[in-house]
C-alpha positions, 0 to 999 in steps of 0.5 A, a space after each residue: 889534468 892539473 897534477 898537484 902534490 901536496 907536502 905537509 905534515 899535518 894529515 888534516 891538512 892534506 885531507 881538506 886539500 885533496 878534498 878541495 881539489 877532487 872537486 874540480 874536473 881539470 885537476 887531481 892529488 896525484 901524491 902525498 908527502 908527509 916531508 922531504 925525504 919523503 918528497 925527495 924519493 917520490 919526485 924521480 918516479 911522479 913529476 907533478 905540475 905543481 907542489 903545495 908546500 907548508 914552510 914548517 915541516 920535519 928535516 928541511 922546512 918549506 923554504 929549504 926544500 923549495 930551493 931543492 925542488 927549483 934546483 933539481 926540477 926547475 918545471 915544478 910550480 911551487 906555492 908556499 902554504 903557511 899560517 904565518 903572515 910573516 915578511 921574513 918567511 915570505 921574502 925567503 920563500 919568493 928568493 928560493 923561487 916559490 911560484 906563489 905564497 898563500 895563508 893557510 886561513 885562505 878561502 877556498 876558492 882562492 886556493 883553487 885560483 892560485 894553482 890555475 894561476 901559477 899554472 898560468 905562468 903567474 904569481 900569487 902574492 897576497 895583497 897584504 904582502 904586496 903592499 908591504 913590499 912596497 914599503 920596505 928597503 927604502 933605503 936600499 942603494 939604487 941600480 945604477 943602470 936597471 936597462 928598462 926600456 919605457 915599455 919595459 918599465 910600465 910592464 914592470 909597474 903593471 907587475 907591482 900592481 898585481 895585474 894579469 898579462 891580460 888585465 896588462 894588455 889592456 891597460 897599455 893598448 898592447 897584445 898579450 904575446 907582447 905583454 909575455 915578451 916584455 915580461 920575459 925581457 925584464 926577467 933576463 935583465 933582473 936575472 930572476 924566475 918569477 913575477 914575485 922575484 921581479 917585484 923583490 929586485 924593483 922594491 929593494 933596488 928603488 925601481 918603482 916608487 914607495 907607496 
């Protein structure tokens, strides 16, 4: 089972969450936190495969207290649950280490593909936030030397595009254990987490072209 705990300060909220969730036979609500404190002396005794967080939130916001979570409990899946379309919020989020980001208008069943698909080892990036991404930082300095193999470099551009290890495979004639390989290689190489944050370093560094 797929044990999800969800901090937010809104009980509505909370409550179409659980509901949603309870329909699905592979995963569960197995704690709620109204805030950080309340997180903080839950998490020692409950280690949940995955926290949704809202970014507004009593004592330490969404953004802050993902930092603490990846800092104390790196094995935790982390998606930003947020009604604001912002780039501001979402850059912080994905810095922090945030497995995923997703608007709280969201249809349902995206919500569900985004927890399987941040348990996957994936990212969720809206489509929005990623054409953005592609538009910002132009005039950020270049890496002199980012260390991408050819291979390595089309697997990152597949990254951008917002394709699945699977859809990657395909694409390139390659296996999906050597999609995860170069995948892994690029996230050494950029010193980063996650997909989101691999994508951050290209676009502020100049390594994929602007659209």
């Amino acid at each position: 089972m797929i044990q999800v705990l969800l901090v937010d300060d809104h009980a509505i909220l909370r409550d179409g969450l659980r509901t949603l969730i309870a329909q699905e036979d592979d995963m569960e609500v197995t704690g709620e936190a109204t805030g950080s404190e309340q997180l903080m002396d839950m998490l020692p005794n409950t280690t949940p495969d995955i926290i949704m967080m809202d970014i507004n939130m009593p004592q330490m916001n969404g953004i802050e207290l993902t930092k603490w979570v990846k800092s104390n409990y790196p094995a935790i899946k982390i998606i930003v649950l947020t009604m604001y379309n912002n780039d501001e919020y979402f850059m912080a989020a994905i810095r922090e280490g945030a497995d995923g980001y997703l608007l709280k208008d969201s249809p349902s069943k995206d919500v569900i593909g985004a927890i399987r698909t941040v348990i996957d080892g994936e990212s969720v990036i809206p489509p929005a936030m990623t054409k953005k991404l592609l538009s910002m930082h132009q005039h950020e300095n270049q890496t002199e030397d980012n260390s991408l193999t050819p291979r390595e470099m089309e697997v990152l551009l597949a990254l951008v595009e917002g394709l699945s290890n699977k859809e990657i495979a395909s694409k390139l004639y390659i296996s999906d254990k050597t999609v995860k390989i170069h995948v892994s290689n690029i996230f050494k190489k950029f010193d980063v987490k996650s997909r989101s944050q691999a994508i951050i370093f290209a676009v502020q560094n100049n390594l994929v072209p602007l659209r």
